[in-house]
N, C-alpha and C positions, 0 to 999 in steps of 0.2 A: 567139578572143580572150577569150570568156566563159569559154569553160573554164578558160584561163591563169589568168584573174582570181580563178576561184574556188578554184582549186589553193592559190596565194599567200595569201589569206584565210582558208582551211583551216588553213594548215601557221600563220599566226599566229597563229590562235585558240586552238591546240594548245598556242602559248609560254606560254599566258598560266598565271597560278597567283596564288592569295590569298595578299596576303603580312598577316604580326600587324603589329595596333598596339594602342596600349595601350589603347584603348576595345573592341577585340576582338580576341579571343586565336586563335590559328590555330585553324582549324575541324578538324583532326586532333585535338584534344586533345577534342572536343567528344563526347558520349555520347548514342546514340540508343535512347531506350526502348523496346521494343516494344509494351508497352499501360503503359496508365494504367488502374493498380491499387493498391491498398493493399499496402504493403509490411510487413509484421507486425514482419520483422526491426531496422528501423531506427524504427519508429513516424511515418514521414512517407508520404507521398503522393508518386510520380512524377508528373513534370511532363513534359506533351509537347511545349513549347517551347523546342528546346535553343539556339536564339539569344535568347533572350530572358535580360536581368540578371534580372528579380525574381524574388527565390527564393519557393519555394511556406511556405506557412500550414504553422507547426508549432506543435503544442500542445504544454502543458505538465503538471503534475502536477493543475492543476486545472480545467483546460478540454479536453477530450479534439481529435484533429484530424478524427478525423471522426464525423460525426453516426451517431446508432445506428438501427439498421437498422430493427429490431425493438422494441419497448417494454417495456424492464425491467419484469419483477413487483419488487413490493415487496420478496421473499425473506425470507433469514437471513442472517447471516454464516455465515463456515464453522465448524465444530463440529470438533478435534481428535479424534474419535472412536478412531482407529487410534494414539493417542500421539504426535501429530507436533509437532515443538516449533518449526516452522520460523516466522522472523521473531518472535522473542520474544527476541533476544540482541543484542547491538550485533556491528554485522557491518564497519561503513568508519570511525566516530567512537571518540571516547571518552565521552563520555557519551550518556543516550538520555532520552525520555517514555516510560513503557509503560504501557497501562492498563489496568487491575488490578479494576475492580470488575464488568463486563457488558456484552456485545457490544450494538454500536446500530449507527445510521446518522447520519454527523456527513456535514453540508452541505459545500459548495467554500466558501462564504463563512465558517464556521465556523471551517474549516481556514485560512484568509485570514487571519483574527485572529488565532488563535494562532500563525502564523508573524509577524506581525505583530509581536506583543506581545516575543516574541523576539528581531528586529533591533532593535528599538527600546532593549529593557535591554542589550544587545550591541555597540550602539553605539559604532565607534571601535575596536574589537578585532580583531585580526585571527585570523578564525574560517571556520568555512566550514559548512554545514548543509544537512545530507543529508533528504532525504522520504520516508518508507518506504511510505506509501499512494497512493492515486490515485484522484481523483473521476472515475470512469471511468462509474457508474450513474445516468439517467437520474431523476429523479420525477417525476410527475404528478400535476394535481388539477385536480378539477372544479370549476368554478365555479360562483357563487347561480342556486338555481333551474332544478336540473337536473335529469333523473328521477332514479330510484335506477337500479341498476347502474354493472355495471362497463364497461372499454373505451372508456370516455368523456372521459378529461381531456386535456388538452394540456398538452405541457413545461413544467414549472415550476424545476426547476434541477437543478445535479450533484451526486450527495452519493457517499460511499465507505463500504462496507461494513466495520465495525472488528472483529477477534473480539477476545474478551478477551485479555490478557497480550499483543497485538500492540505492537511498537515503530514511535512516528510521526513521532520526528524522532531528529536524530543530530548532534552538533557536534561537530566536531574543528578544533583550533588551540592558539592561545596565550588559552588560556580558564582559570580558576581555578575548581575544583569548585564552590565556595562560590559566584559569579556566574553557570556554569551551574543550580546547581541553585534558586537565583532566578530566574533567567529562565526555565527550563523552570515553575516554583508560577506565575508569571503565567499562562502559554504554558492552563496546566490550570484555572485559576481562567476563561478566558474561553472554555475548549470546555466543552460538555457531559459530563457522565461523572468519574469519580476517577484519579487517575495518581498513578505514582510516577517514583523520580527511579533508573534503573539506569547502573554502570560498565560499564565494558567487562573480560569476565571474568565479570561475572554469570554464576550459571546458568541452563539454558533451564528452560522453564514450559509445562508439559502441563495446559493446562485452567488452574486452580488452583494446584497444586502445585508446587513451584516442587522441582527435580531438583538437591535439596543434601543428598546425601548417599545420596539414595535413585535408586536405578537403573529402568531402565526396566523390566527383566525385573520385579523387585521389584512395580512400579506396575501392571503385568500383571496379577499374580496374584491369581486372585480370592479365595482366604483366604489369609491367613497363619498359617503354623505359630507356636503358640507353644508354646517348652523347658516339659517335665512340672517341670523343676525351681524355678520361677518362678511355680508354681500354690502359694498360700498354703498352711496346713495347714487351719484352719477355712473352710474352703471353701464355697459357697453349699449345695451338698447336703447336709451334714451339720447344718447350721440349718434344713433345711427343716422335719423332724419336732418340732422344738421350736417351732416357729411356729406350726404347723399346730395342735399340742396347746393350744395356750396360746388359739389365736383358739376350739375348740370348748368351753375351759371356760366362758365366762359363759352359754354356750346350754344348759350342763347346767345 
């Protein structure tokens, strides 16, 4: 009779199956992580709860999602050494900020305001504003009354590494040059450092040098030929001997 019983109990426990509703979706659809790891590809963190609603903490362009492992050095920005002219062009927008005088380190809260300053003159437009940097690097400082040395501070906030001629914002919409390029003179008036105001179609900028007209091969080259025919006739060698004669006569 137990057996019966448990035969019968078996075979209904078998019927059973989760049916959806709308506070929870069939558990087929559901995706089981195998570790909880950082995902480089998407920039977010896997979550090991896959019944659970709240989605996991994602960061943005000025607060990173996960804390840094290791303790940024101060550094440099990066130096185009090889002629690389990448991120110096508007690449999704029509107009841009580029900044033109000397690579620094501009804060998250920095960068805060002059995005700021931006929606604010933009106000009511309909526009859309791309961010080319990211306070991705860590700083530290020691507080009063510390010894000397270093490896001593604790986090003090995020800042982003800027080289020069890098582009840091980007607006595309129903913008008018003349109101972008206002609002970008605020945008620069409240970061640190000098900016200028570029289209889209600009040429790219190696260092300095802004690639109008001149090529890269050209910007290579470590002298430039210049045509025999373009050398004047009174030339700097043929005055040297009349110079020379002229500075020995008062010492005769």
């Amino acid at each position: 009779m137990k057996l019966r019983n448990l035969s019968s109990f078996t075979a209904q426990f078998e019927k059973l199956s989760i049916a959806s509703s709308p506070l929870r979706p069939l558990c087929s659809t559901l995706s089981y992580p195998t570790s909880n790891k950082w995902s480089p590809s998407n920039g977010t963190s896997i979550s090991r709860r896959p019944f659970s609603n709240t989605t996991s903490r994602a960061g943005n362009w000025l607060l990173p999602t996960m804390p840094e492992k290791k303790r940024s050095r101060k550094g440099r920005p990066r130096v185009p050494t090889g002629g690389s002219s990448r991120g110096t062009t508007i690449v999704w927008g029509d107009y841009g900020l580029r900044m033109c005088d000397h690579h620094r380190r501009v804060s998250a809260s920095q960068l805060k305001i002059g995005e700021e300053a931006i929606k604010v003159r933009l106000k009511g437009m309909r526009y859309r504003l791309y961010k080319r940097v990211c306070a991705s690097i860590g700083v530290y400082s020691s507080g009063n009354e510390v010894r000397m040395g270093k490896g001593k501070g604790s986090f003090d906030h995020w800042a982003s590494r800027i080289a020069v001629s890098k582009i840091i914002f980007e607006i595309k919409g129903d913008v008018h040059e003349q109101v972008a390029r206002d609002a970008f003179r605020l945008a620069g008036n409240k970061m640190p450092g000098q900016y200028e105001f570029v289209k889209k179609g600009d040429p790219p900028v190696v260092g300095i040098t802004k690639l109008d007209g001149i090529t890269m091969e050209e910007l290579k080259r470590p002298r430039r030929k210049i045509p025999l025919g373009s050398v004047p006739a009174g030339s700097t060698a043929e005055t040297l001997p009349s110079t020379a004669s002229a500075s020995a006569s008062p010492a005769a």
